[in-house]
C-alpha positions as a printed NumPy array, in Angstrom:
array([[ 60.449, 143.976, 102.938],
       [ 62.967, 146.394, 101.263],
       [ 61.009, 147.76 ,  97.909],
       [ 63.144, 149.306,  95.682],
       [ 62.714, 151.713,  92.525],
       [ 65.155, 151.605,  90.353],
       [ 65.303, 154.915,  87.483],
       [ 67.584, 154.422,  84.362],
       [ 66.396, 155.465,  80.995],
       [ 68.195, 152.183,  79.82 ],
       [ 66.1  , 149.356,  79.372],
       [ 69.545, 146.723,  79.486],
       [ 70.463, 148.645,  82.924],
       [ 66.892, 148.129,  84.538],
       [ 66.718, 144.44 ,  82.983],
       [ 70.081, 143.475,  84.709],
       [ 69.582, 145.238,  88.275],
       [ 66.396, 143.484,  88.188],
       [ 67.677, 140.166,  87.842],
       [ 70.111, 141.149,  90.656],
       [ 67.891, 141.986,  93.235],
       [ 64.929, 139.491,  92.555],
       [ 67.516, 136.831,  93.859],
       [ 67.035, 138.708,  97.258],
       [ 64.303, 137.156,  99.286],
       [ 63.666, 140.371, 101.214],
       [ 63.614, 143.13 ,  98.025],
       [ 60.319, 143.971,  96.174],
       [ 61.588, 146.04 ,  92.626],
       [ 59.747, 148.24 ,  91.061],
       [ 61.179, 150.664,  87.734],
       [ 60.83 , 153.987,  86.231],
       [ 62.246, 154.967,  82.884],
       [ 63.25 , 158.577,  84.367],
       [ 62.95 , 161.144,  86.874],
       [ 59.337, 162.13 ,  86.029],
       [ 58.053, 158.28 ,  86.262],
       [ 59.865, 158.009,  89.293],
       [ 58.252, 161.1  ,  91.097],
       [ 54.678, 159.715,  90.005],
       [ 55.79 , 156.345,  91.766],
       [ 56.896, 157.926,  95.041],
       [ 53.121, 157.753,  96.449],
       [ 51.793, 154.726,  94.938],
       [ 55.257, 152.31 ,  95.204],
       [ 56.564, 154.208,  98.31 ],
       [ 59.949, 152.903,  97.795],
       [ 62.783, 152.161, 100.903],
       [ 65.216, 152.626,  98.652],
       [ 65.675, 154.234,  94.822],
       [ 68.72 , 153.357,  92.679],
       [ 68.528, 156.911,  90.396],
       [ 71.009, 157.151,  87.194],
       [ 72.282, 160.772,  87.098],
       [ 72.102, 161.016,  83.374],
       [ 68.082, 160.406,  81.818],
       [ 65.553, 162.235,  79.347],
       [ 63.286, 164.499,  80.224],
       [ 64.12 , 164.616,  84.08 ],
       [ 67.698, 164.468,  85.579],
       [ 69.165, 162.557,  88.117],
       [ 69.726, 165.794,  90.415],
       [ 66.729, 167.127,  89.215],
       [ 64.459, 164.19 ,  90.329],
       [ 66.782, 164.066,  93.349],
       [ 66.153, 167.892,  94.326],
       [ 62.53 , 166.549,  93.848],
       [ 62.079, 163.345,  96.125],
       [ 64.229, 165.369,  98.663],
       [ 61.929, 167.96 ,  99.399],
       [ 58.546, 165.954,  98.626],
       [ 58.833, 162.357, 100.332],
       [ 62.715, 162.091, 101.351],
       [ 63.988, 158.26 , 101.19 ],
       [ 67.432, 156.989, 100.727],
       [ 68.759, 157.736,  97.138],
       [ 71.47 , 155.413,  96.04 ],
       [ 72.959, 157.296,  92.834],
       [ 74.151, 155.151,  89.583],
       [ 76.861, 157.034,  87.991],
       [ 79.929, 156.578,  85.558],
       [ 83.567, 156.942,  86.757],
       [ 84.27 , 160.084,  85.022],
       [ 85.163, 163.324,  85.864],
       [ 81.607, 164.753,  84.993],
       [ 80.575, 161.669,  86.491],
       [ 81.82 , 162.118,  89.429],
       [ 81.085, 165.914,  89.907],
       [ 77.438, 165.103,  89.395],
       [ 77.367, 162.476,  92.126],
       [ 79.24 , 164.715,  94.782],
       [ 76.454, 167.324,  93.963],
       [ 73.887, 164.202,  94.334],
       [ 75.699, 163.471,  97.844],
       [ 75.083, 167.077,  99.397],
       [ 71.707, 166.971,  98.14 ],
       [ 70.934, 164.074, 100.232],
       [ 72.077, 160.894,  98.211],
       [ 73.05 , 158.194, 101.18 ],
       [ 75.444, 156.545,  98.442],
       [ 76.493, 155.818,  95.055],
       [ 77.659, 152.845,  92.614],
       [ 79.556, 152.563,  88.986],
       [ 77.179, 152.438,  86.575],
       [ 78.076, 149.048,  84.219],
       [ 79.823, 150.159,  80.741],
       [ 81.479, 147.839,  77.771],
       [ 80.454, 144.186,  78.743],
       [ 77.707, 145.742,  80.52 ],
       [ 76.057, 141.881,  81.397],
       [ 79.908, 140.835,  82.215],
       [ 80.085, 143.87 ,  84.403],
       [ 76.906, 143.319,  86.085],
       [ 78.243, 140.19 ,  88.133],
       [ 81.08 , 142.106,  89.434],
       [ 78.813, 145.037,  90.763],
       [ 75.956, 142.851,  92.003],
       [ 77.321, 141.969,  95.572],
       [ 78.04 , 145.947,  95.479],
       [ 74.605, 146.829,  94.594],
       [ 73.3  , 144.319,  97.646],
       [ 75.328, 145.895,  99.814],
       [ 75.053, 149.495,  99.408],
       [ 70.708, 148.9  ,  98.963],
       [ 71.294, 147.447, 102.09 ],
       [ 72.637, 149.927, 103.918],
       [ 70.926, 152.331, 102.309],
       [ 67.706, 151.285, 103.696],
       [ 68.642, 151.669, 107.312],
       [ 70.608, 154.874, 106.736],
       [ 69.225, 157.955, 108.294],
       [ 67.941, 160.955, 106.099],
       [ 70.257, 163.478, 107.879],
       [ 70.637, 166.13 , 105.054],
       [ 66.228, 166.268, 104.04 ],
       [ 65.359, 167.949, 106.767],
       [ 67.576, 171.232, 105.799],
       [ 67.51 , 170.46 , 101.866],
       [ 64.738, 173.511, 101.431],
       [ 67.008, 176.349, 102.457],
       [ 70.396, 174.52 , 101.111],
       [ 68.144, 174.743,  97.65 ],
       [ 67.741, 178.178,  98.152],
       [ 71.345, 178.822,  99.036],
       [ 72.298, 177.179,  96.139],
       [ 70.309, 179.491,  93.691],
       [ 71.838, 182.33 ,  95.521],
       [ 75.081, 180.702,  95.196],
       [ 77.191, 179.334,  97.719],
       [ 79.008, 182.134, 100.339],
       [ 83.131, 182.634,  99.434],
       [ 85.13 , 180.629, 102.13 ],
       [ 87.93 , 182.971, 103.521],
       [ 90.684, 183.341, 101.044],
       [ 93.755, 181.167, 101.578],
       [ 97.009, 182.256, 102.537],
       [100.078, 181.325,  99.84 ],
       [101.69 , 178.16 , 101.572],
       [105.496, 178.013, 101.691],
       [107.645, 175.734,  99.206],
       [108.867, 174.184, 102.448],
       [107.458, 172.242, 105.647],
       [108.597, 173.26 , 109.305],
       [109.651, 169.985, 111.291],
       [106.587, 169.013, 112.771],
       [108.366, 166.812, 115.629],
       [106.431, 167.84 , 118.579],
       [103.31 , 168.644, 116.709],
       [100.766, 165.442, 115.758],
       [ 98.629, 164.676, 113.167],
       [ 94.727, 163.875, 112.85 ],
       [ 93.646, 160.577, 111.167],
       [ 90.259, 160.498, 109.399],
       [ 88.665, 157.679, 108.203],
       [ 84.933, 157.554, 106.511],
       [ 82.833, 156.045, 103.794],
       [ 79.411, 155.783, 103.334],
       [ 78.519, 159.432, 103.884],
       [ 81.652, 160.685, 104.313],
       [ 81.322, 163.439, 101.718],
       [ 79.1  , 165.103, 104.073],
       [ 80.685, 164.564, 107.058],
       [ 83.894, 165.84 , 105.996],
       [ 81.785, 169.089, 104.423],
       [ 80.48 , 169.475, 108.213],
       [ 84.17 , 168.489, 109.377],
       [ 86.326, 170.944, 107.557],
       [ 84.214, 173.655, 107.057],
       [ 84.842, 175.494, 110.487],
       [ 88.555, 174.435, 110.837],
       [ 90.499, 177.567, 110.323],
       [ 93.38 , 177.797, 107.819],
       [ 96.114, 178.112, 110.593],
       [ 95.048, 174.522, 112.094],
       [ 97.9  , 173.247, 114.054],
       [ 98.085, 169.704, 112.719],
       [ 98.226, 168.033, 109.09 ],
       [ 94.828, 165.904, 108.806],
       [ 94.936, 162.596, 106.331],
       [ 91.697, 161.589, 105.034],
       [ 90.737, 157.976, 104.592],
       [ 87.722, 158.301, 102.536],
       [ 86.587, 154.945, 100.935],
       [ 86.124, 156.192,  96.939],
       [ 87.208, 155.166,  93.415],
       [ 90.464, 157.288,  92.034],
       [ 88.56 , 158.966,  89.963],
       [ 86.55 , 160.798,  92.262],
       [ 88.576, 161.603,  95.353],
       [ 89.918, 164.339,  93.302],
       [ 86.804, 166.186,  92.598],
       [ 86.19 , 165.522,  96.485],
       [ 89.19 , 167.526,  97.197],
       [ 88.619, 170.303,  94.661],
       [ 85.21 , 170.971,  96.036],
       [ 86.154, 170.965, 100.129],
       [ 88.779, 173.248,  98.891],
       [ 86.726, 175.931,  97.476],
       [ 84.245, 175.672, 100.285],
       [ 87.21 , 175.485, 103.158],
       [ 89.474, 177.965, 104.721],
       [ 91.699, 175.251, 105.251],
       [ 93.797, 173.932, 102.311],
       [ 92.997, 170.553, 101.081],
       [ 94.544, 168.395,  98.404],
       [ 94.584, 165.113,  96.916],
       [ 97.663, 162.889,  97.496],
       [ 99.11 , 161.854,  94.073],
       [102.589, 161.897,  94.884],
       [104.894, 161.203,  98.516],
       [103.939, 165.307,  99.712],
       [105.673, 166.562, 103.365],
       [102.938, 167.231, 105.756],
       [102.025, 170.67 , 106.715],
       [100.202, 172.282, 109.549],
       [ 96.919, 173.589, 107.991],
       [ 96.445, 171.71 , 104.869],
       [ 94.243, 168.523, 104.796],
       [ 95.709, 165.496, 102.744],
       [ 92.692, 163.081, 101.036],
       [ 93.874, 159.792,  99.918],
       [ 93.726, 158.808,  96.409],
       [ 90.452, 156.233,  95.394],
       [ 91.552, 152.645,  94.577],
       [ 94.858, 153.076,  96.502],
       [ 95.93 , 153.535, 100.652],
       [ 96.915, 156.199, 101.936],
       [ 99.989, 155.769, 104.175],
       [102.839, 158.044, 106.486],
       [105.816, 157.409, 106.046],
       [109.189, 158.962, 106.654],
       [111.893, 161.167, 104.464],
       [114.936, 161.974, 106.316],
       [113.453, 163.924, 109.237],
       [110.1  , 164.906, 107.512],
       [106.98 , 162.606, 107.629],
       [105.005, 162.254, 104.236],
       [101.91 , 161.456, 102.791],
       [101.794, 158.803, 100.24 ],
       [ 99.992, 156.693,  98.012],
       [100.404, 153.342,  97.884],
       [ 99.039, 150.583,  95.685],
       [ 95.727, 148.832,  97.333],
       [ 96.641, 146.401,  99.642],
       [ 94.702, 142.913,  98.182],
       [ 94.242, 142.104, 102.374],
       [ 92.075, 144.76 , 103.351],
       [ 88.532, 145.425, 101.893],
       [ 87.952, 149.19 , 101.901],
       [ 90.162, 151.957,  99.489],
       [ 92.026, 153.718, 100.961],
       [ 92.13 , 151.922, 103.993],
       [ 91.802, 153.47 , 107.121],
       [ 93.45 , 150.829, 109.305],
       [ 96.523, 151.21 , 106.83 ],
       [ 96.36 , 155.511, 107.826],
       [ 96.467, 154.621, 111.39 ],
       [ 99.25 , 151.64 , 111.977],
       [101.218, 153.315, 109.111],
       [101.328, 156.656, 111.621],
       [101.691, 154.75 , 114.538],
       [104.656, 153.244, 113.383],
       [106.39 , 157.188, 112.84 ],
       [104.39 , 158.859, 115.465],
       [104.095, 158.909, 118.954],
       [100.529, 157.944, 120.047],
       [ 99.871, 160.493, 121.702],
       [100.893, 162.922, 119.021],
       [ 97.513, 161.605, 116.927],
       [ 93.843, 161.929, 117.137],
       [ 91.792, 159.271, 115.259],
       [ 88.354, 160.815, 114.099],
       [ 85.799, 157.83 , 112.769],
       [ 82.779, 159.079, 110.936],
       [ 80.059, 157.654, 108.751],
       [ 80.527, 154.101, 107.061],
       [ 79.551, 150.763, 106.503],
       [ 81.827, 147.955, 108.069],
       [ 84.286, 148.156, 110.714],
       [ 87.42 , 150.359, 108.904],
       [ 89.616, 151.248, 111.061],
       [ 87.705, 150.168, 114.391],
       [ 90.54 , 147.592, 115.282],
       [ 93.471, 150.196, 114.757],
       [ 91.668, 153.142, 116.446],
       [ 91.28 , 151.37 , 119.507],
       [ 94.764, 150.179, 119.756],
       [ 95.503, 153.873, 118.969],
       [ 93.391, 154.505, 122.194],
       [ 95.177, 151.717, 124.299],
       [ 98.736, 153.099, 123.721],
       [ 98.333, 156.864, 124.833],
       [ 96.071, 158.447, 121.499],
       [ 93.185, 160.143, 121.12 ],
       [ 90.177, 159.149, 119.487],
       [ 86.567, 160.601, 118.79 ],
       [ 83.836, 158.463, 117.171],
       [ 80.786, 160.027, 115.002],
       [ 77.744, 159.998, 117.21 ],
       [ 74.58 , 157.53 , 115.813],
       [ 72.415, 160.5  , 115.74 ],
       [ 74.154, 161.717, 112.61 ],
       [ 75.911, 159.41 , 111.38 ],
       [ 74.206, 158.234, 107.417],
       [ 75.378, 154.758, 108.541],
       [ 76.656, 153.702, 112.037],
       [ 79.035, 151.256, 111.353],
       [ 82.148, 152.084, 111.251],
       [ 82.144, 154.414, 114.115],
       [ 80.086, 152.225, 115.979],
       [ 82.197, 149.245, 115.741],
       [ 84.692, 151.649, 117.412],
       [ 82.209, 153.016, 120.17 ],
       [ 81.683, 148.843, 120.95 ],
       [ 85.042, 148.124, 120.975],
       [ 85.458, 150.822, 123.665],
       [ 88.14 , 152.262, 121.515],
       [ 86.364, 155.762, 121.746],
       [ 87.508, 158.988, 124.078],
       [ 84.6  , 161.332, 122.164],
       [ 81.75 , 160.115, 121.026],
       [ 80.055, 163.728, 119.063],
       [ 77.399, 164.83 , 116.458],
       [ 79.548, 165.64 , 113.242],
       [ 79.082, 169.063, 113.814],
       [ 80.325, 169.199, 116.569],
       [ 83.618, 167.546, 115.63 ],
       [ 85.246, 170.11 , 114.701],
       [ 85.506, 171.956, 117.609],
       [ 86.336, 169.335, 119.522],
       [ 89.664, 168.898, 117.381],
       [ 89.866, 172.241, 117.89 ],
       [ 90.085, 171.829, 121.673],
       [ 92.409, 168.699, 122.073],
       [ 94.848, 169.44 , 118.851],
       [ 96.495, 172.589, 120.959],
       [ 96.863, 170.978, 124.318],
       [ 98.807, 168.69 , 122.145],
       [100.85 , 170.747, 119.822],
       [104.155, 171.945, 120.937],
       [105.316, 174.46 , 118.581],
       [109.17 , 175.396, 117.928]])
């Protein structure tokens, strides 16, 4: 049985996720009208999983999250609107330990509700096998984070203009449930003078892959941007693809580019990390590319990865041990599509060991 608590200070919200998830044989609900109800319900409900609006009287959503972290960690699933302060609040919710997040319903809120509900299913789902990866450190990241987080290197001004990178390669990233995380513990140790462009496939709505890149930036030595226009790739910057759209290579004259592309309608995920890879492939020498598959639900960018394998590439697969949800690495790791399989902190310096063998500079 899957019991979930579900914390919104909105009566409507709590009456229409309820009638969602009775429908599930397998889910026992329980509510809480904000973060203070919800704490006193940790104990005597001992929820798998708690659906926690960021925005609520009395206690906060990070607040209450902060809380259940540090007193009787479970998988958080986050319910927040697709705003900018929206989404700034839920990355902070995702470092503290959230496993995942959904829209919160606005207008038509009951017309809204049966578009999100197979959502909901899903990520509660998920979220009740996930691992609690992040609890077991969240005392002394609290502490860090009253101190204040350290200053990341500065960053070196980056030219107007991109070297050829013919004979260089690129690395291919593709994550989603988790993935904020992951790509913290993934670009954090990667120096600014990285040999090879990295594209980020991170599955995310438009409006908050932005704040995603704003906030690796300030915490990276390496440069990192969001992809809102076709932008040459550089050695030493990291390129994350825009929410509700792919993410693609493609070619200009003898430069490759990033680009965004309009969602294709055939593939599930946004932006789609099969789309990163076969879209490389199809400009880059297999060899010249490393495929790194971390945290997710489903099987992103499994297929494409191991074909990426097959034909002369490299490719390193998140191990289980840390991985918030196995599946999208692991669908890679059963396909036997997977050179590396490594703890996500320890991915970083593996790219750091293949991406020069690799790289031959002009």
């Amino acid at each position: 049985m899957i019991k979930v608590l579900v914390v919104d200070d909105s009566a409507l919200i709590r009456k229409l996720f309820g009638r969602v998830l009775a429908g599930e044989a397998d889910f026992e609900v329980e509510f809480a009208r904000d973060g203070l109800e919800a704490l006193q319900k940790l104990e005597e409900f001992r929820p798998t999983v708690i659906t926690l609006d960021v925005h609520m009287p009395r206690m906060g959503g990070l607040e209450c999250l902060d809380r259940i972290m540090v007193e009787r960690p479970c998988p958080v699933v986050m319910v927040s609107s697709l705003t900018a302060d929206g989404a700034e609040a839920t990355l902070e919710a995702l470092h503290l330990g959230a496993v995942d997040f959904v829209p919160k319903p606005e207008g038509a809120v009951s017309l809204r509700i049966d578009e999100l509900a197979p959502t909901l299913v899903e990520k509660i789902r998920a979220a009740a096998t996930a691992k609690m990866k992040n609890s077991a450190r969240l005392r002394e990241r609290l502490r860090q984070r009253a101190r204040g987080r350290p200053a990341p290197p500065p960053k070196q001004a980056q030219g107007r203009h991109a070297a050829r990178i013919s004979g260089d390669g690129l690395v291919l990233v593709g994550t989603s449930t988790g993935g904020p995380s992951a790509l913290e513990a993934l670009l954090t140790p990667l120096p600014e003078n990285f040999p090879w462009p990295i594209l980020v496939a991170q599955h995310m709505p438009a409006s908050f892959t932005g704040s995603l890149a704003k906030r690796l930036d300030d915490l990276c030595a390496i440069r990192i941007v969001e992809v809102l226009r076709p932008m040459v790739l550089e050695p030493g910057c990291v390129y994350v693809g825009r929410g509700d759209a792919d993410l693609i290579v493609a070619q200009r004259g003898a430069r490759l580019v990033a680009m965004s592309a309009p969602a294709e309608a055939d593939y599930p995920w946004h932006p789609s990390t099969h789309l990163l890879v076969t879209s490389a492939m199809a400009h880059v020498a297999p060899e010249q590319l490393i495929g790194v598959l971390m945290t997710g639900m489903g099987d992103d960018g499994a297929a494409a990865m191991t074909s990426l394998r097959q034909l002369g590439g490299t490719t390193i697969a998140e191990a289980e041990e840390t991985a918030v949800v196995w599946g999208m690495p692991g669908e890679l790791v059963r396909a036997g599509g997977a050179d590396w399989i490594e703890p996500v902190h320890k991915i970083a310096a593996r790219l750091l060991k293949i991406a020069p063998k690799h790289a031959t500079h002009s």
